[in-house]
MOPAC internal coordinates of N, CA, C and O (Angstrom, degrees):
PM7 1SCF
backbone

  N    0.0000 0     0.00 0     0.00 0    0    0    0
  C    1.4438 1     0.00 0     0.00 0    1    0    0
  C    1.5329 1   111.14 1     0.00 0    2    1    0
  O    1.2310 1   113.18 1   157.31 1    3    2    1
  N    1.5870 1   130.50 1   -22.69 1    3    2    1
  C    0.9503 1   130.90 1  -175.28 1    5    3    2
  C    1.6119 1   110.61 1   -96.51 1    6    5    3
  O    1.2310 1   122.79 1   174.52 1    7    6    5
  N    0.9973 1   112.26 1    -5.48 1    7    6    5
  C    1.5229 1   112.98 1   172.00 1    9    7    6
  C    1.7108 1   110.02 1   -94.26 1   10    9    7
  O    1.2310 1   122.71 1   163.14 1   11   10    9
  N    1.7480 1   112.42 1   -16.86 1   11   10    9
  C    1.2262 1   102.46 1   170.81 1   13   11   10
  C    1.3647 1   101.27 1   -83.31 1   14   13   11
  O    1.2310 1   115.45 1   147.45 1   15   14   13
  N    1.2409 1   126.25 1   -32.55 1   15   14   13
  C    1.8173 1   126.74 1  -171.08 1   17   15   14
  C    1.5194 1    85.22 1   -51.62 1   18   17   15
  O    1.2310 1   110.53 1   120.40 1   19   18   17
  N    1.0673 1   135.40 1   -59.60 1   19   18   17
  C    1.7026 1   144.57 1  -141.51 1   21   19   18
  C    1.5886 1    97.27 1   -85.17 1   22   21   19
  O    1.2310 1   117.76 1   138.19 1   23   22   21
  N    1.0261 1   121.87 1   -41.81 1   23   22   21
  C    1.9230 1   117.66 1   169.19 1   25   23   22
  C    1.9372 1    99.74 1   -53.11 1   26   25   23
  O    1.2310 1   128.75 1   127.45 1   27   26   25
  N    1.3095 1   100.75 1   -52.55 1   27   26   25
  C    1.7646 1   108.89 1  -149.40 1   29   27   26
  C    1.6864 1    84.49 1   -51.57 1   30   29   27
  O    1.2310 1   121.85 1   143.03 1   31   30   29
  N    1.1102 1   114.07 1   -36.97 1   31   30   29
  C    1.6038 1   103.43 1  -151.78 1   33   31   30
  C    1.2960 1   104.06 1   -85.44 1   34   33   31
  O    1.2310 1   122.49 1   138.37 1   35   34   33
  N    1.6917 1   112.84 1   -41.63 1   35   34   33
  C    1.5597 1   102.30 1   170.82 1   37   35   34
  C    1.3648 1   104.72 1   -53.36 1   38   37   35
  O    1.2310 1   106.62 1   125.23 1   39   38   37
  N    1.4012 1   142.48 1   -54.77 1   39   38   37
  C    1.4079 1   129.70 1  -151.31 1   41   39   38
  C    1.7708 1    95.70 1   -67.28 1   42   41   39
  O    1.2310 1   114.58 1   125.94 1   43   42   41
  N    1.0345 1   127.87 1   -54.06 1   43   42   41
  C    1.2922 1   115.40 1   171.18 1   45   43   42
  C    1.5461 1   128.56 1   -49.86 1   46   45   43
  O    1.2310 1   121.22 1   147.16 1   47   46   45
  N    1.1256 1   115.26 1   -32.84 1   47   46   45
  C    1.2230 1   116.46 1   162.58 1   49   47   46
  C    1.7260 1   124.16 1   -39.94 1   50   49   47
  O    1.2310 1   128.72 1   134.93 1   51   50   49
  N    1.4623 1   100.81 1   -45.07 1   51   50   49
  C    1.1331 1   119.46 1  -166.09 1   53   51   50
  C    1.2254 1   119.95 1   -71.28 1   54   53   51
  O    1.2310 1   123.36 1   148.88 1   55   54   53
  N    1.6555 1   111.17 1   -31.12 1   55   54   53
  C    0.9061 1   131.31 1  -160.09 1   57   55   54
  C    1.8321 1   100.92 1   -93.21 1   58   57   55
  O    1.2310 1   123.87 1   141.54 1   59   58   57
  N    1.2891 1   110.17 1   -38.46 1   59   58   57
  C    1.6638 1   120.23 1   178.00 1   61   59   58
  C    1.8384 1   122.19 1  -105.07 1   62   61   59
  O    1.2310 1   133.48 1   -87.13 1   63   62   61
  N    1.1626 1    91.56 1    92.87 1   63   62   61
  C    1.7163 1    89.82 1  -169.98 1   65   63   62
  C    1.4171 1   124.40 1   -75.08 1   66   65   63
  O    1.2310 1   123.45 1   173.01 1   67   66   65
  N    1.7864 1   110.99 1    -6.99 1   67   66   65
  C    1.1824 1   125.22 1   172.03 1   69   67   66
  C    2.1939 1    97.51 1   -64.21 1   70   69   67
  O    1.2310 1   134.41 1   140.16 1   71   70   69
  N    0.9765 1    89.75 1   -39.84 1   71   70   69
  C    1.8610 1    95.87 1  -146.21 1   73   71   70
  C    1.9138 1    96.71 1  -100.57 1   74   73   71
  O    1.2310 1   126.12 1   174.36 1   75   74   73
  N    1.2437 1   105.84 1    -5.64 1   75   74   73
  C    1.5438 1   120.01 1   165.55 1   77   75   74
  C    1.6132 1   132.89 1    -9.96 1   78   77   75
  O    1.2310 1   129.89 1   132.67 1   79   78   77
  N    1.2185 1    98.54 1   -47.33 1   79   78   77
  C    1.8259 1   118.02 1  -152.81 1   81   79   78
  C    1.9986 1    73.67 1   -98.54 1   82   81   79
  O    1.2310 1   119.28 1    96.13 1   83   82   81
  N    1.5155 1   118.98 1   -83.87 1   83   82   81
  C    0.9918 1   127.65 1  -163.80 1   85   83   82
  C    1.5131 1   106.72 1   -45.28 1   86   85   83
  O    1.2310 1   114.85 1   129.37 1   87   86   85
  N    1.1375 1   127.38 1   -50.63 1   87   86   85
  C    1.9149 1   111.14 1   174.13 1   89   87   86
  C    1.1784 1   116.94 1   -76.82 1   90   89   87
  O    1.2310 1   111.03 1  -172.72 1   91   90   89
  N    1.3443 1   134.48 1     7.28 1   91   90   89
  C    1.1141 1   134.38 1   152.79 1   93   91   90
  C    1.4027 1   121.06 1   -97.43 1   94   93   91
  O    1.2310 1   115.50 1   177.51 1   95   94   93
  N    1.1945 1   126.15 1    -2.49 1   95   94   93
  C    1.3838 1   130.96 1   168.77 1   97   95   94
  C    1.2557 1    98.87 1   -95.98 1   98   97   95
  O    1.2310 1   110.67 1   153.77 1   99   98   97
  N    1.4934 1   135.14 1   -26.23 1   99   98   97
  C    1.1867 1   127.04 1   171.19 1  101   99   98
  C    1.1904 1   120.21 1   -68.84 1  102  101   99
  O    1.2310 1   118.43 1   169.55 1  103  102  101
  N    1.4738 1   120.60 1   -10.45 1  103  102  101
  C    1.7145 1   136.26 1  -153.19 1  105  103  102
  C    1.7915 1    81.51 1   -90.87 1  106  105  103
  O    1.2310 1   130.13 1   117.32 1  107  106  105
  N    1.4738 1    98.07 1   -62.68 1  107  106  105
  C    1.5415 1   106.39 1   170.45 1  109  107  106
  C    1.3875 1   133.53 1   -34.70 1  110  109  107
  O    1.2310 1   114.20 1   145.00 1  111  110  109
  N    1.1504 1   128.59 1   -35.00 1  111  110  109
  C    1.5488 1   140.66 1   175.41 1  113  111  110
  C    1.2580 1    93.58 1   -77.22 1  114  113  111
  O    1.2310 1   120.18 1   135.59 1  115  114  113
  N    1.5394 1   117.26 1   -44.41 1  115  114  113
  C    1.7303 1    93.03 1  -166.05 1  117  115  114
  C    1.2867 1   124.63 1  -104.92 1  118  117  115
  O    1.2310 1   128.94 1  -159.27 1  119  118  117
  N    1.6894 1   100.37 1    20.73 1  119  118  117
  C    1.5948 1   103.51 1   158.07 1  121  119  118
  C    1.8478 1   108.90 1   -84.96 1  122  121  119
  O    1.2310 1   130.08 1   136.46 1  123  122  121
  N    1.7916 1    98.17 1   -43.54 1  123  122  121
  C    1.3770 1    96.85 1   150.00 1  125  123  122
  C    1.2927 1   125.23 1    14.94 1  126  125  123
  O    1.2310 1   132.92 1    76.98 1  127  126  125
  N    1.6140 1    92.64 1  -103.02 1  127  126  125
  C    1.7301 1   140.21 1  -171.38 1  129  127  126
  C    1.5532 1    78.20 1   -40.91 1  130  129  127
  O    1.2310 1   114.06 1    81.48 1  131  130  129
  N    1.0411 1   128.84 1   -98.52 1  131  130  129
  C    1.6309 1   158.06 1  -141.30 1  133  131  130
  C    1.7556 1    96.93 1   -36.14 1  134  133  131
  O    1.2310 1   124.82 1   126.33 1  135  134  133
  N    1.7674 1   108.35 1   -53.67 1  135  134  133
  C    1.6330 1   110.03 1   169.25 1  137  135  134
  C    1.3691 1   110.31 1   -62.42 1  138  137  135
  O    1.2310 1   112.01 1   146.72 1  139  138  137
  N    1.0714 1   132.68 1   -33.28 1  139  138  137
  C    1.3039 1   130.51 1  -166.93 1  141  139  138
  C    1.3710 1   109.44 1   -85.51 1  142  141  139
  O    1.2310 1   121.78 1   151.18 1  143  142  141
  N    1.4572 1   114.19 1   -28.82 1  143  142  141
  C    1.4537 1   109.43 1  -165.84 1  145  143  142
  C    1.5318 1   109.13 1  -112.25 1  146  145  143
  O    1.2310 1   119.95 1   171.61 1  147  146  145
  N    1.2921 1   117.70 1    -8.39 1  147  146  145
  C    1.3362 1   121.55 1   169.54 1  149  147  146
  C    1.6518 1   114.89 1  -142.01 1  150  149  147
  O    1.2310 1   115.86 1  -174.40 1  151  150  149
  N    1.5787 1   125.46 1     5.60 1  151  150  149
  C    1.2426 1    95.64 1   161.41 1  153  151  150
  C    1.8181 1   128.48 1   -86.66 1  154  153  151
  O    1.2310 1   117.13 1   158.50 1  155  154  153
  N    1.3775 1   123.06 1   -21.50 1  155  154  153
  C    1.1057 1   114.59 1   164.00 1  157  155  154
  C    1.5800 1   126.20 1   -46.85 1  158  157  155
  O    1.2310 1   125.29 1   133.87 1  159  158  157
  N    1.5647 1   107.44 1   -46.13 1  159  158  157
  C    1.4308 1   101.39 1   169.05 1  161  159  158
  C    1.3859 1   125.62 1   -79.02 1  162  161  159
  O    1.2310 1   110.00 1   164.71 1  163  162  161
  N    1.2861 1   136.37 1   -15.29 1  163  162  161
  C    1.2558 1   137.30 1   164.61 1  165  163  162
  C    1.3167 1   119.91 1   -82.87 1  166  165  163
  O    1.2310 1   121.15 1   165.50 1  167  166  165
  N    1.3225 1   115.41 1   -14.50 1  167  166  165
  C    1.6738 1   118.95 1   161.01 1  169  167  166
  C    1.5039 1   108.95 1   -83.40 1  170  169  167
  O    1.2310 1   110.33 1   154.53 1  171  170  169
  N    1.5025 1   135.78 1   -25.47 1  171  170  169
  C    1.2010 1   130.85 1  -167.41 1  173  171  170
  C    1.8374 1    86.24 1   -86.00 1  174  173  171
  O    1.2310 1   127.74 1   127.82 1  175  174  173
  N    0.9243 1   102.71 1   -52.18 1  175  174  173
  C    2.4625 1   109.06 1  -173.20 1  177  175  174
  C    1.8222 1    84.33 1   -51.06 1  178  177  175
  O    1.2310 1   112.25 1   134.21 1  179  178  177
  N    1.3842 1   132.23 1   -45.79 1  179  178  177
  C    1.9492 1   121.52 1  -164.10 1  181  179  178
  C    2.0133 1    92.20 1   -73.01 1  182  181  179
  O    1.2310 1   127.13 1   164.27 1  183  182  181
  N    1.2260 1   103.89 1   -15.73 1  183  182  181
  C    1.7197 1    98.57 1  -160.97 1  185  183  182
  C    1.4695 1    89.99 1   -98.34 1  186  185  183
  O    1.2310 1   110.98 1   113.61 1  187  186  185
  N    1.3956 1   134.57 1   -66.39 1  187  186  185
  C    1.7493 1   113.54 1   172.97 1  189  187  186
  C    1.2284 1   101.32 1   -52.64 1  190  189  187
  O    1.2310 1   103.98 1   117.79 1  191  190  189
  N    1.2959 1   147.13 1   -62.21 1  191  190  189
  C    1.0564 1   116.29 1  -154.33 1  193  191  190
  C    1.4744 1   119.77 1   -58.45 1  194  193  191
  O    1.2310 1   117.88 1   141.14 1  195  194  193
  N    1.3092 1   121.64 1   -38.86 1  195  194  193
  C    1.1059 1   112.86 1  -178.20 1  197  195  194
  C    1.6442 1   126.71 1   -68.14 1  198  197  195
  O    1.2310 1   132.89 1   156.22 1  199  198  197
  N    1.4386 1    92.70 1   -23.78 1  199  198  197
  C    1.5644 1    96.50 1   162.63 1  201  199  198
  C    1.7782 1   136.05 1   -71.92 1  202  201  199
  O    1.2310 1   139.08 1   171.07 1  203  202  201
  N    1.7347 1    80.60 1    -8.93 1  203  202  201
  C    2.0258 1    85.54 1  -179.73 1  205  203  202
  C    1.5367 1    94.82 1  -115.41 1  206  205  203
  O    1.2310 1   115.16 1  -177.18 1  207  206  205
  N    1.7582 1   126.78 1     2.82 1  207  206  205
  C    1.2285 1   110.92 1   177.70 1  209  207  206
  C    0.9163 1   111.21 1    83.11 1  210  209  207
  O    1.2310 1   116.02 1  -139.08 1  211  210  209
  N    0.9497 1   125.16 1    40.92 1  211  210  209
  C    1.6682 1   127.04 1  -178.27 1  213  211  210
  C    1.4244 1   112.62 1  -121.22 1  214  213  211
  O    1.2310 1   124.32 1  -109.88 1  215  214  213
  N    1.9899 1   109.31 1    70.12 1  215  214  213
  C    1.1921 1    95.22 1  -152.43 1  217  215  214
  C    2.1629 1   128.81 1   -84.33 1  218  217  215
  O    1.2310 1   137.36 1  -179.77 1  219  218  217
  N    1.5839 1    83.98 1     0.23 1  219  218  217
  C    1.1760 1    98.47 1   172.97 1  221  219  218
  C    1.3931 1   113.90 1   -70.79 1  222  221  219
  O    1.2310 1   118.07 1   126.81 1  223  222  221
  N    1.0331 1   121.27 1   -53.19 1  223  222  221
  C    2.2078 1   123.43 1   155.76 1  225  223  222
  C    1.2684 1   111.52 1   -28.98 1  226  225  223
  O    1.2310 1   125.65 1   120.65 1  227  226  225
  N    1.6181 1   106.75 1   -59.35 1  227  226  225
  C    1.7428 1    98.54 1  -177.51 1  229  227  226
  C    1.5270 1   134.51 1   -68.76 1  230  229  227
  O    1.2310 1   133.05 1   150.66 1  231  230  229
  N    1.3806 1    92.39 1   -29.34 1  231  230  229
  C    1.4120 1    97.49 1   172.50 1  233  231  230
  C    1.3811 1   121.21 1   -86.58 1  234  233  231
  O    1.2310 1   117.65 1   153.95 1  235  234  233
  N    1.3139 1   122.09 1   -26.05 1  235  234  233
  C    1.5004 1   113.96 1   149.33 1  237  235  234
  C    1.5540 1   117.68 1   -43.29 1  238  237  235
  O    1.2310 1   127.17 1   123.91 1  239  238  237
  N    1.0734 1   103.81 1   -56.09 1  239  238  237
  C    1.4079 1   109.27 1  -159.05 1  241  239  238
  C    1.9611 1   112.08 1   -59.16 1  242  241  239
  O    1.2310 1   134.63 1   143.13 1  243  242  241
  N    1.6022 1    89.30 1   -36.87 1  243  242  241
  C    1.5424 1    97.48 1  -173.68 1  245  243  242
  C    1.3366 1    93.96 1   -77.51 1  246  245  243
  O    1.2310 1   118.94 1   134.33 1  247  246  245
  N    1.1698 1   119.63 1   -45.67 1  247  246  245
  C    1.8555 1   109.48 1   179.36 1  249  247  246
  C    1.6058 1   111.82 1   -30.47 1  250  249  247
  O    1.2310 1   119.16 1   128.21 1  251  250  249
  N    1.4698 1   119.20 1   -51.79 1  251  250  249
  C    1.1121 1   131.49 1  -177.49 1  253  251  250
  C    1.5017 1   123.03 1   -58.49 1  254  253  251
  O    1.2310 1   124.86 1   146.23 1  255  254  253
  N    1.3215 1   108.28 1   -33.77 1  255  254  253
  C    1.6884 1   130.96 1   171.79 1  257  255  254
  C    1.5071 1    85.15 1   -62.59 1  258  257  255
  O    1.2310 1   116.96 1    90.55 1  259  258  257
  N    1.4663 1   123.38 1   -89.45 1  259  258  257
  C    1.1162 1   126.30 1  -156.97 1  261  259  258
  C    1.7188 1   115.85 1   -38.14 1  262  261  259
  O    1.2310 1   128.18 1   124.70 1  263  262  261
  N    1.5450 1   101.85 1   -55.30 1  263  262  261
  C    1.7396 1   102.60 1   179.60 1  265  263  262
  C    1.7779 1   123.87 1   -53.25 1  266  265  263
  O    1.2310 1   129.29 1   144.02 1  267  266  265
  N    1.5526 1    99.70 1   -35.98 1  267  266  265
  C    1.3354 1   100.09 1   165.93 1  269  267  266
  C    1.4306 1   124.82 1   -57.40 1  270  269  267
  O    1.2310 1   113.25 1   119.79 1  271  270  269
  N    1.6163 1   130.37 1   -60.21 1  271  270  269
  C    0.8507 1   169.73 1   152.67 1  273  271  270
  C    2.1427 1   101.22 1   -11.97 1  274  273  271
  O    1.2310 1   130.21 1   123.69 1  275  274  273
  N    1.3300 1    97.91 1   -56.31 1  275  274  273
  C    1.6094 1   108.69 1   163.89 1  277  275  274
  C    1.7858 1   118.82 1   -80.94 1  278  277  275
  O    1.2310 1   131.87 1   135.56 1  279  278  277
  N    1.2925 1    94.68 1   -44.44 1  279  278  277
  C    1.6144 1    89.90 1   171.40 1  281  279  278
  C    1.6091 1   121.17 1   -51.43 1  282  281  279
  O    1.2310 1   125.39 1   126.93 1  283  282  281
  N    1.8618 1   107.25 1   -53.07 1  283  282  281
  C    1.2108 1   105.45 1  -179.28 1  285  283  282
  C    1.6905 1   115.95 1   -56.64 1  286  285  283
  O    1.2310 1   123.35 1   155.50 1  287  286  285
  N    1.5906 1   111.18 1   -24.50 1  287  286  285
  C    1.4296 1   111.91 1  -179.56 1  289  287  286
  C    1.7783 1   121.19 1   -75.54 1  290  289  287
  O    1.2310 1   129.95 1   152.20 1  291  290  289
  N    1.2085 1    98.42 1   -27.80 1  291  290  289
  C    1.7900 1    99.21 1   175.18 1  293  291  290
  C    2.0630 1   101.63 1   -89.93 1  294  293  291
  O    1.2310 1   126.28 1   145.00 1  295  294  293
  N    0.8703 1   105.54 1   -35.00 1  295  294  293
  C    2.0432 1    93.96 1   179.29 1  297  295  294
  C    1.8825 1    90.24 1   -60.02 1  298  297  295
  O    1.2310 1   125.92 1   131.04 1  299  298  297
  N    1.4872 1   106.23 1   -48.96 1  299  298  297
  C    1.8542 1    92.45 1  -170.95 1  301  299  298
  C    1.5477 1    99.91 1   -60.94 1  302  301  299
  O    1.2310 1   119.03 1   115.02 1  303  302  301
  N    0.8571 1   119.45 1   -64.98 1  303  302  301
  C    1.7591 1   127.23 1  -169.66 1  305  303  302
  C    1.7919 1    83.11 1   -38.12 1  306  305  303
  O    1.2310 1   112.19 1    96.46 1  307  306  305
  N    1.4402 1   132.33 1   -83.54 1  307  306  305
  C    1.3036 1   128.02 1  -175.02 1  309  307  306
  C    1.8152 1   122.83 1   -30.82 1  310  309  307
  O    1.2310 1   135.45 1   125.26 1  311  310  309
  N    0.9865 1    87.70 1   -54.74 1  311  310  309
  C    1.8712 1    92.33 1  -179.16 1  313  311  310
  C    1.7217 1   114.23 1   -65.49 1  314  313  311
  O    1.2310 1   133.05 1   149.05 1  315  314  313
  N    1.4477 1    92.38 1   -30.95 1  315  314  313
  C    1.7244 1   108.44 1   178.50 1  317  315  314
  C    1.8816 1    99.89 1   -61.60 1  318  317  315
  O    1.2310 1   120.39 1   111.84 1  319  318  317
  N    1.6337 1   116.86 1   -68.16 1  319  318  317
  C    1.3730 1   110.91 1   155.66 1  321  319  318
  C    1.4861 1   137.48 1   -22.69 1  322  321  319
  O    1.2310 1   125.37 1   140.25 1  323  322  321
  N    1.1286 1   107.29 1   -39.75 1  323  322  321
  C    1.7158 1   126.85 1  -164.80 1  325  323  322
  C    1.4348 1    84.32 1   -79.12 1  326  325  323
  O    1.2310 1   112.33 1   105.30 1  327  326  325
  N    1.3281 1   132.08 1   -74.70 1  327  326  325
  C    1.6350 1   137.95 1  -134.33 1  329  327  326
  C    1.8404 1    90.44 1   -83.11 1  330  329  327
  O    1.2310 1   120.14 1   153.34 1  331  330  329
  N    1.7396 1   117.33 1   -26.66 1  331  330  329
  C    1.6580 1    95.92 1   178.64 1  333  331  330
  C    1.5598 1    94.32 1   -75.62 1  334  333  331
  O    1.2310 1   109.51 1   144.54 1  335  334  333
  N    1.2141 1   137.28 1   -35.46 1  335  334  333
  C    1.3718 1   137.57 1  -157.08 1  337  335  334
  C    1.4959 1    98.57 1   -64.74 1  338  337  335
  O    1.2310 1   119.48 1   132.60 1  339  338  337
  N    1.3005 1   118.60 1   -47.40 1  339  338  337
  C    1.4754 1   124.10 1  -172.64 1  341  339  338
  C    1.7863 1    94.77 1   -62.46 1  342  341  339
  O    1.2310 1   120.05 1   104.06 1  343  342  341
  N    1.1737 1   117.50 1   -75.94 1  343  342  341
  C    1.1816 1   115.45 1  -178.40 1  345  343  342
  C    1.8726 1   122.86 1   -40.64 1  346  345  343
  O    1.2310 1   122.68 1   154.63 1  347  346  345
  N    1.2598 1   112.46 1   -25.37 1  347  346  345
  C    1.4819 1   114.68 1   162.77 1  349  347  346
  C    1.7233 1   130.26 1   -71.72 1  350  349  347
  O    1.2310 1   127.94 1  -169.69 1  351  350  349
  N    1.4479 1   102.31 1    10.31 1  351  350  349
  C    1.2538 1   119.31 1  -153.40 1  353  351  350
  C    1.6924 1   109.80 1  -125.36 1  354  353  351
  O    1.2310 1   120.10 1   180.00 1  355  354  353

């Protein structure tokens, strides 16, 4: 649910260039939120699982590490864009 919160805002972002920097810093907090609020427990579910073999659990789970992990890297890469653009202006 927090990776759709974190799409909605980039796509709005995109869409409003006045309000740009700020919904993308918001995109930022709630990848934030998302490490903070679910990677400890989704790294502990990739760590039993992998210890009982359960490799369909783990690899879900790490999928999820990984997608976050890229998401948070393209909103920064994006907001990083936004704030030189603002500053070119």
């Amino acid at each position: 649910m927090l990776h759709s919160l974190v799409w909605l805002r980039v796509a709005e972002a995109e869409k409003n260039d006045k309000k740009k920097v700020e919904l993308l810093n918001q995109a930022m907090g709630l990848v934030e939120a998302a490490n903070i609020a679910m990677g400890p427990l989704i790294q502990g579910l990739a760590t039993v699982a992998k210890e009982q073999g359960i490799a369909r659990v783990y690899n879900k789970a790490i999928a999820y590490i990984d997608i976050t992990k890229e998401l948070e890297k393209y909103v920064k890469n994006s907001l990083d864009r936004a704030i030189l653009e603002r500053k070119k202006k």
